[in-house]
FIVEX-102492 format. One record per residue (C-alpha): residue in three letters; z, x, y. Coordinates in steps of 0.05 Angstrom, whole numbers, padded with zeros to 5 digits, always signed. Each point is the difference from the previous one (the first is absolute). Last residue first. Layout:
% FIVEX-102492
ALAZXY...
This chain:
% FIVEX-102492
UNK+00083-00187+00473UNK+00048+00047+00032UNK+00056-00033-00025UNK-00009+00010-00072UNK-00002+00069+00014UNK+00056+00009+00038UNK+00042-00036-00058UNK-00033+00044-00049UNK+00030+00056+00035UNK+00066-00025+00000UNK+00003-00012-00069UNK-00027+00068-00016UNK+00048+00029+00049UNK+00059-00042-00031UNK-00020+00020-00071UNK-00006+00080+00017UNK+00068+00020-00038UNK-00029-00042-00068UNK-00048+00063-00005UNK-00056+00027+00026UNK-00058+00049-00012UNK-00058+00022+00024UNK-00061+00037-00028UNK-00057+00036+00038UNK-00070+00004-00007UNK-00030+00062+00047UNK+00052+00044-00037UNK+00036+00049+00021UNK+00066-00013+00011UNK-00005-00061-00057UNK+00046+00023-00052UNK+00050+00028+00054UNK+00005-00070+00036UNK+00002-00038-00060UNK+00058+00050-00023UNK+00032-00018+00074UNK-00004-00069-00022UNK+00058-00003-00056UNK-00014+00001-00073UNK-00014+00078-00009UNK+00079+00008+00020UNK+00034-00034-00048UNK-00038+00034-00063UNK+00044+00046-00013UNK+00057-00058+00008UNK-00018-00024-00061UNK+00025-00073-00010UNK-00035+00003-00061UNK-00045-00071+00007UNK-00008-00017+00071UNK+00004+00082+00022UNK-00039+00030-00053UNK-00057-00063+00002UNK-00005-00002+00063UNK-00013+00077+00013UNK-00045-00006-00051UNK-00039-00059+00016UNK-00003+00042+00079UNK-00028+00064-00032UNK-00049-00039-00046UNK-00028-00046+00051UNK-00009+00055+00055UNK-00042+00045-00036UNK-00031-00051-00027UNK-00030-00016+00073UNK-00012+00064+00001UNK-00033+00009-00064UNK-00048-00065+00016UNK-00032+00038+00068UNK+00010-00047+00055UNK-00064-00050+00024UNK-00039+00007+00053UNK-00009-00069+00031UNK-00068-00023+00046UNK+00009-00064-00050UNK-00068-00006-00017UNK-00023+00068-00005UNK+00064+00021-00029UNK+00003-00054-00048UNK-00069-00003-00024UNK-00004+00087-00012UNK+00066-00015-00036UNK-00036-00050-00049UNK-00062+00041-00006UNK+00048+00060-00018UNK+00035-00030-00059UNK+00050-00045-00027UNK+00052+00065-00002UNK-00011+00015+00072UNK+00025-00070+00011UNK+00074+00015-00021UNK+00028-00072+00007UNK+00054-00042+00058UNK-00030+00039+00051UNK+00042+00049+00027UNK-00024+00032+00069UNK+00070+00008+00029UNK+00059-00012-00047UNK+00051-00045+00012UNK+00069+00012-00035UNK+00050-00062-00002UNK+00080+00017-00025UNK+00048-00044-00020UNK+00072+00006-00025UNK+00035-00051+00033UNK-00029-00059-00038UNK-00027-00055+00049UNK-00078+00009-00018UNK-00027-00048+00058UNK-00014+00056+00052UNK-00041+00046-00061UNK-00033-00070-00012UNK-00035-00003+00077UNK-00020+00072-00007UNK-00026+00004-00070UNK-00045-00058-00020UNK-00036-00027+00064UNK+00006+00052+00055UNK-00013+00055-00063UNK-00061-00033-00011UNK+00001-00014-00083UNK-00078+00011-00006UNK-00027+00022+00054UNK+00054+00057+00002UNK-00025+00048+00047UNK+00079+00012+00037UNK+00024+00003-00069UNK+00064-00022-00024UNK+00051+00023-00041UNK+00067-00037-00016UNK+00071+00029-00024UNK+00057-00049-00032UNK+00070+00023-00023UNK+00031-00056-00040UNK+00023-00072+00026UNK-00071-00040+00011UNK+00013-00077+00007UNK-00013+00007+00060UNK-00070+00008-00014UNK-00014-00072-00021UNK+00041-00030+00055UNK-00038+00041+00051UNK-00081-00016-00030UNK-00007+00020-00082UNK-00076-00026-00004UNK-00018+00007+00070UNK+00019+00061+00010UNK-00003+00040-00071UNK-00060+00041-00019UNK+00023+00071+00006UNK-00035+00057+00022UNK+00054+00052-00030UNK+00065-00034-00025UNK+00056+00046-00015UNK+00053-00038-00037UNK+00077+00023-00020UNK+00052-00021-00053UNK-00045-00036-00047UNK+00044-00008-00070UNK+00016-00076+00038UNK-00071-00026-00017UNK-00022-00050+00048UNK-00045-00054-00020UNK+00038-00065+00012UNK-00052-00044+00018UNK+00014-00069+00031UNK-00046-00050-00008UNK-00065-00020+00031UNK-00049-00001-00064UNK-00052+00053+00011UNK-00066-00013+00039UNK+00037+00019+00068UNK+00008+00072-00025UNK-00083+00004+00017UNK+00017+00004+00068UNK+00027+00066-00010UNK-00070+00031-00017UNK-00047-00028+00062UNK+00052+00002+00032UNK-00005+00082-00003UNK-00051-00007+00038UNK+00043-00003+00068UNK-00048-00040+00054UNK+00007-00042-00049UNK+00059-00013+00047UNK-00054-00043+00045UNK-00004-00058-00052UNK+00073-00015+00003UNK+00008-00057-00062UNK+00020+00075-00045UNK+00062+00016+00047UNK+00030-00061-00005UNK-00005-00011-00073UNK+00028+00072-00017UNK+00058-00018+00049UNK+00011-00067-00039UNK-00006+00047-00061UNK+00046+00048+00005UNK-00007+00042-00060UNK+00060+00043-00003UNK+00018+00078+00015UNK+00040+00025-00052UNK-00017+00076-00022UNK-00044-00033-00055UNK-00035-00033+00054UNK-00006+00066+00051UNK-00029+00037-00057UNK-00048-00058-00022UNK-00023-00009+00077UNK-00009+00076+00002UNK-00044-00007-00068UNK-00051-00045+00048UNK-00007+00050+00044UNK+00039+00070-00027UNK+00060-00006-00038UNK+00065+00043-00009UNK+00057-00017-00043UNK+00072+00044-00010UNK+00054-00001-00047UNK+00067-00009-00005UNK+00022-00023-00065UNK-00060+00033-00041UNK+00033+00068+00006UNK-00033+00030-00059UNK+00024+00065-00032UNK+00011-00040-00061UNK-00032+00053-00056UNK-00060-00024+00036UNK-00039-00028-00051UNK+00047-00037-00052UNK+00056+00003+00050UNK-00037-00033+00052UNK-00043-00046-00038UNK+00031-00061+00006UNK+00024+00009+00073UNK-00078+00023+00016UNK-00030-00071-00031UNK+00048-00033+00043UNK-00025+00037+00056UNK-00070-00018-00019UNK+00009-00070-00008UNK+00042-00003+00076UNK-00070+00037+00026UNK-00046-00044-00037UNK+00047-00062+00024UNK-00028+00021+00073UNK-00060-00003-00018UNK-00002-00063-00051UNK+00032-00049+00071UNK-00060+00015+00054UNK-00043+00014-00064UNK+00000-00074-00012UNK-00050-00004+00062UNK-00054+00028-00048UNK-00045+00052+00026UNK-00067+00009+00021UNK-00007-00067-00037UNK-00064-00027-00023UNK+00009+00045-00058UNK-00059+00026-00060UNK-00056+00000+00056UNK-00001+00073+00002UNK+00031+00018+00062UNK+00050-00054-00017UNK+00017+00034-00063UNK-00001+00069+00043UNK+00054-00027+00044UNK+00039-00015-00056UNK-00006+00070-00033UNK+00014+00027+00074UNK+00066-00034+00003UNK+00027-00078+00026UNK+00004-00027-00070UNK+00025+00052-00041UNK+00057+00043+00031UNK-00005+00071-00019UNK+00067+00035+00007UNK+00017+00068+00030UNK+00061+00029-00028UNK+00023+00058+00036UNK+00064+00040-00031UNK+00022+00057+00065UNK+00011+00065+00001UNK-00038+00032+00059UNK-00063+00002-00043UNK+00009-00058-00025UNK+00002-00030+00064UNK-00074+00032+00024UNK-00020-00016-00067UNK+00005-00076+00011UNK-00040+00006+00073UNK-00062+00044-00046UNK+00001-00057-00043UNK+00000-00055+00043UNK-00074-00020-00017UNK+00005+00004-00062UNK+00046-00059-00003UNK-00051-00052+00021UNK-00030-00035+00069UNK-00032-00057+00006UNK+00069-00028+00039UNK+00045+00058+00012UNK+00038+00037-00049UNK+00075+00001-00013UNK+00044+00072-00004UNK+00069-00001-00047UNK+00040+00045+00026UNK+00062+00032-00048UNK+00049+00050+00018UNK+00011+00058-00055UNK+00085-00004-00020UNK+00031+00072+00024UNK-00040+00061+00004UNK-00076+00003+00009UNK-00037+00001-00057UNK-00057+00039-00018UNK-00066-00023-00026UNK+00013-00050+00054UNK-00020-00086-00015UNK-00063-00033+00005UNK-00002-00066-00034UNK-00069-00052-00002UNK+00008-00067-00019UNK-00039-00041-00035UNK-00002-00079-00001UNK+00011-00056-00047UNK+00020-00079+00021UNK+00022-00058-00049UNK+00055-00011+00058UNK+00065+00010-00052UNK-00053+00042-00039UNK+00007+00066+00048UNK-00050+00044-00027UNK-00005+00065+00014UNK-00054+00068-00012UNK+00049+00054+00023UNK-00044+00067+00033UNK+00013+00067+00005UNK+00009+00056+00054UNK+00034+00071+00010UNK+00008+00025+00067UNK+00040+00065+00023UNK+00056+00016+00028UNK-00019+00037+00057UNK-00012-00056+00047UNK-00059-00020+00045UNK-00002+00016+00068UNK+00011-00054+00059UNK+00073+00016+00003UNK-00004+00070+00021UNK+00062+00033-00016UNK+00041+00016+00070UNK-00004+00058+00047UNK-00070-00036+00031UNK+00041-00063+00009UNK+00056+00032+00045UNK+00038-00046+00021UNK+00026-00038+00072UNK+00055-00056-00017UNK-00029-00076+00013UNK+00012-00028+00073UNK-00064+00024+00023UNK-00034-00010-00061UNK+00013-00077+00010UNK-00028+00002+00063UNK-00065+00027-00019UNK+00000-00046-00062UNK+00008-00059+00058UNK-00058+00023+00041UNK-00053+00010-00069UNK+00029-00075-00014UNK-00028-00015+00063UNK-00056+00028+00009UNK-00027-00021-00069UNK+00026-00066+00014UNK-00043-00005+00064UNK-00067+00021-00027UNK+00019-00048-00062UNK+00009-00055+00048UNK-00068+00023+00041UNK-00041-00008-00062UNK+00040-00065-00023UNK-00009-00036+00073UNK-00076+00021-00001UNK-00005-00037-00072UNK+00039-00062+00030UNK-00050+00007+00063UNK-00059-00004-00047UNK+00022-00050-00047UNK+00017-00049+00053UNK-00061+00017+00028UNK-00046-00013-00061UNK+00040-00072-00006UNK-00031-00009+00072UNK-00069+00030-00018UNK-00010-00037-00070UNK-00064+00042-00015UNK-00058-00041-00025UNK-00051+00037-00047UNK-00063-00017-00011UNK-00015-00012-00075UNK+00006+00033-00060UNK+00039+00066+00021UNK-00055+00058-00026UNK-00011+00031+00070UNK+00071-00002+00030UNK+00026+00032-00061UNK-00049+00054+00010UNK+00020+00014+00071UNK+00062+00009-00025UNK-00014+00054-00052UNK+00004-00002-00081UNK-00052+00046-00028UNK-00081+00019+00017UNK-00016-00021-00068UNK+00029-00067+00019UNK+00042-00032-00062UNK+00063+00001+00031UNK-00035-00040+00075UNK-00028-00043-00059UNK+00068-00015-00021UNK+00035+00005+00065UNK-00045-00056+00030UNK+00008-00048-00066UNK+00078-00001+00006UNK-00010-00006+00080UNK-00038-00058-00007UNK+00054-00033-00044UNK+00053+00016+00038UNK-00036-00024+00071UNK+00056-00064+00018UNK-00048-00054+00016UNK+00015-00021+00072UNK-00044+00027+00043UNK-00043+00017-00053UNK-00011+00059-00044UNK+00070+00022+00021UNK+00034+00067+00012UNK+00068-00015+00033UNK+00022-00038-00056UNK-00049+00042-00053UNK+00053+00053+00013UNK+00061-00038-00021UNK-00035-00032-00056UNK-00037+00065-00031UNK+00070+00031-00007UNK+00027-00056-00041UNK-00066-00004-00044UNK+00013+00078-00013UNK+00075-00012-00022UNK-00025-00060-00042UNK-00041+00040-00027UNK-00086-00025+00000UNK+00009+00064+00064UNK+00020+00048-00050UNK-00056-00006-00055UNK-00048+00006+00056UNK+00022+00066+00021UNK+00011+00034-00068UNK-00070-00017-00011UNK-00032+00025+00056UNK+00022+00071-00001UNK+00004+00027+00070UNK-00036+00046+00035UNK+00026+00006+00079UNK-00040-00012+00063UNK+00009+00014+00078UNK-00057-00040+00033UNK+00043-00051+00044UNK+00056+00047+00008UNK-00042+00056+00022UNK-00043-00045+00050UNK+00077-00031+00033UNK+00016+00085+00005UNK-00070-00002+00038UNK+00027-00058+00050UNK+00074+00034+00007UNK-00036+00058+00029UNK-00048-00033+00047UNK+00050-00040+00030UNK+00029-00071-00034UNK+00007-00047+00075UNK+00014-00051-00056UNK-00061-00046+00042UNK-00033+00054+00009UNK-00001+00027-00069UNK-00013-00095-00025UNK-00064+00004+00051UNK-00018+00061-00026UNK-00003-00034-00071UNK-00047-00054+00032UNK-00043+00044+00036UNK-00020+00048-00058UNK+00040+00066+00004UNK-00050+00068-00026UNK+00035+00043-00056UNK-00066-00003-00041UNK+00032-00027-00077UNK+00073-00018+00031UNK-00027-00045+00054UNK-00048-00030-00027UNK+00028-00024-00043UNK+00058-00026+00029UNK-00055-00029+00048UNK-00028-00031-00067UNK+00064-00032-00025UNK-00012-00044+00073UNK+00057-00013+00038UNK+00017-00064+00025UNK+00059-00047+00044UNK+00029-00059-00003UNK+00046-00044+00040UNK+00025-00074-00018UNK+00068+00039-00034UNK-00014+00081+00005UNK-00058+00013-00053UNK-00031+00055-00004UNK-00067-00002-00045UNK-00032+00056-00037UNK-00068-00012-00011UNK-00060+00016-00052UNK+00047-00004-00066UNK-00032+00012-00059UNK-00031-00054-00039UNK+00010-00039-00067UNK+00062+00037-00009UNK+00019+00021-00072UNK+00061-00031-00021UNK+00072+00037-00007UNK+00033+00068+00028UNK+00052+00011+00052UNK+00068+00050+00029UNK+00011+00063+00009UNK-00056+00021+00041UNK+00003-00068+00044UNK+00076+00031+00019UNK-00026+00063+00016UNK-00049+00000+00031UNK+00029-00066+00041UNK+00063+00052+00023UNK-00063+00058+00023UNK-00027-00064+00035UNK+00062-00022+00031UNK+00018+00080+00017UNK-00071+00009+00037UNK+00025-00071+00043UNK+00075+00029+00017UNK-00048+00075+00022UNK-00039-00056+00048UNK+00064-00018+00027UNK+00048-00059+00022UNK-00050-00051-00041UNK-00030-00061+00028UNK-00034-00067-00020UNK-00035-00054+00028UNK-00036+00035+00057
């Protein structure tokens, strides 16, 4: 045969990986026909399935010849054959108009290119376009958005690139079992740290992951910085009570689409422990953007100018807290030493204004490498490149320690950008994370951050975004799709809010209190009894990690 995969479970991940990669991506013409055939095509070799024995397959459960063929050929058992019939007829609403306006983006057209490269309508017609017009009528399918739908309403017959397919393939399988092997690893080298690290007794101490009892109180600063010609809001939460000495500031940075709101209940977990939060909104890359593009007002989900207005929001807004300090705060403030914390997108401002740099020969590198979209967040960092290639100086020296959760960052900062790094740096990553993979965007730049006081926490089962909070149909998709069960959201903020704080006390007061929560054997007691666990290590585990990564790299 002309092409082969080391399992048939490899094969169900390819399609659940094409799910979703089609299902994020196209929208344009409508098709003159539907597509009858799917071709494979392996240089002078081809090979066809009929859409109808899909079909078939899915609506009476019965295998025509030609798709058994392709289960015996995968050796795919009877098991692995009915989860292939779930993927194919799984379906999700979605609203058609938000959909098409992102794929005419320049961040949707982007997407749509890589895939339509191994999806063509021809053997050598890159499939963009047909997959733009599949996914819109796939959208606008009473039924919903499924695979086997997509394959229905693509324009033509479709011709699958099966060499480039393969490449993706075994790069996808080599990211799947990387992140199987990092979580192992770095689970091995907290264990070891704990082992060293002096035995205490968590369940005699306060509880880190509950809130405060200082109280909240909350109100809002409508800005406007006129040296860029740009205005914004900013939300403050600070204690009804204060604690004694100067109050430590953080100043928390939303993700991409995302808003202020939607870190409320994080801000009032520091306020409540004492703590000044100002949570900025940066326009441009937030929900109000995303909604102009929703609504045909934007064809930008963002603009790539937000790479250098977010993190000058967060230097603007301590500026606009030294000027107000007395006025407001009766100067309480300690806006000298302060403390950022970003999630996504808002952990590459955080990790920006800390110091890292824009390196953008790395940045270049990384984005001519087809198979590291294998990491979506490309699709975002990429879009750096569209700036003018000078050097940005966007560090603010006020920032005294970062904590970035999820953060986009690898290919955009690379070693030399990160070095450049000197305060107290912690990173979270998911083991679920589609979105930043942990493999990608954590694990590799945790190795290349060179300060001394570092600190990487991965968390089993996180997933980049609360899904329960877009809805049950969504979850329903991902768990019958993926074959995942996801973590409860409080425990995974559970764990968030008890290590942030124990950062955040120790890189910012020096309080030795808090010493002992920011150490692995904490990790260990937070997770005893949990199915989802959390690890965590610091700058002590950099040869394992290294060494590790070596073995890995030499097993491929």
């Amino acid at each position: 045969m002309f092409f082969k995969y080391q399992t048939a479970s490899n094969w169900v991940g390819k399609i659940q990986l094409l799910l979703l990669g089609i299902g994020a991506s196209a929208i344009a013409t409508l098709p003159a026909k539907a597509a009858e055939k799917i071709y494979f095509q392996y240089g002078p070799i081809v090979e066809t399935l009929e859409v109808s024995s899909l079909e078939t397959f899915v609506e009476t459960g019965v295998i025509p010849p030609d798709l058994q063929f392709y289960f015996k050929f995968l050796k795919a058992d009877q098991e692995e054959q009915q989860r292939f019939r779930q993927v194919l007829k799984s379906s999700i609403k979605v609203n058609l108009v938000p959909i098409s306006q992102f794929l005419y983006t320049p961040l949707g057209e982007n997407f749509l290119n890589q895939f339509g490269s191994y999806i063509r309508t021809d053997p050598n017609i890159n499939g963009k376009y047909a997959l733009r017009a599949a996914i819109i009528l796939a959208a606008s399918d009473p039924k919903g958005l499924s695979l086997l739908n997509l394959f229905r309403k693509y324009p033509t017959d479709m011709w699958i690139d099966v060499r480039s397919s393969l490449e993706l393939s075994k790069a996808a399988g080599i990211v799947v079992e990387a992140t199987k092997y990092f979580t192992k690893t770095i689970a091995q080298l907290s264990e070891e740290e704990a082992k060293k690290e002096v035995a205490t007794n968590f369940s005699a101490l306060a509880d880190l992951r509950q809130l405060g009892n200082l109280g909240v109180q909350q109100k809002r600063w409508q800005l406007r910085d006129e040296k860029r010609k740009r205005s914004f809001y900013v939300d403050l939460y600070q204690p009804q009570r204060w604690r004694s000495g100067k109050a430590p500031v953080i100043v928390i940075s939303h993700g991409l689409g995302s808003r202020p709101e939607d870190l409320a209940k994080r801000a009032e977990f520091f306020a409540s422990h004492g703590y000044v939060v100002a949570v900025p909104q940066h326009p441009g890359s937030d929900m109000i953007q995303l909604q102009n593009m929703h609504q045909g007002l934007s064809r930008n989900v963002f603009f790539s100018q937000d790479f250098i207005d977010a993190p000058l929001d967060i230097s603007y807004v301590l500026d606009e807290l030294e000027r107000r300090n007395q006025s407001e705060f009766s100067g309480r403030l300690n806006v000298q030493s302060v403390g950022v914390m970003g999630h996504s997108f808002g952990g590459y401002t955080v990790l920006a204004v800390a110091g890292a740099t824009i390196d953008f020969a790395h940045l270049q590198q990384t984005c001519n490498n087809n198979l590291e979209y294998l990491d979506f967040s490309l699709f975002i960092q990429c879009r750096v490149l569209d700036l003018p290639r000078q050097p940005y100086n966007l560090r603010d020296p006020r920032v005294k320690a970062v904590y970035a959760l999820n953060p986009v960052n690898y290919a955009i900062f690379g070693a030399k950008g990160l070095s450049q790094i000197t305060i107290p740096t912690m990173l979270e990553a998911g083991t679920y994370d589609p979105a930043t993979p942990a493999v990608f965007e954590q694990v590799r730049s945790f190795k290349m951050l060179t300060t001394p006081n570092k600190y990487l926490a991965l968390v089993e089962g996180q997933a980049h975004v609360d899904f329960s909070v877009l809805g049950s149909g969504l979850m329903q998709l991902i768990e019958s799709a993926t074959y995942l069960t996801l973590p409860p959201p409080a425990l995974l903020n559970s764990y968030s809010n008890a290590l942030t704080l124990a950062f955040f006390e120790v890189s910012l007061l020096d309080n030795p209190t808090y010493r002992p929560y920011l150490q692995a054997t904490y990790t260990e007691y937070l997770s005893r009894e949990q199915q989802f666990k959390v690890f965590l290590i610091s700058a002590k585990s950099d040869e394992g990690l290294g060494e590790a990564s070596q073995e890995f790299r030499s097993k491929l």
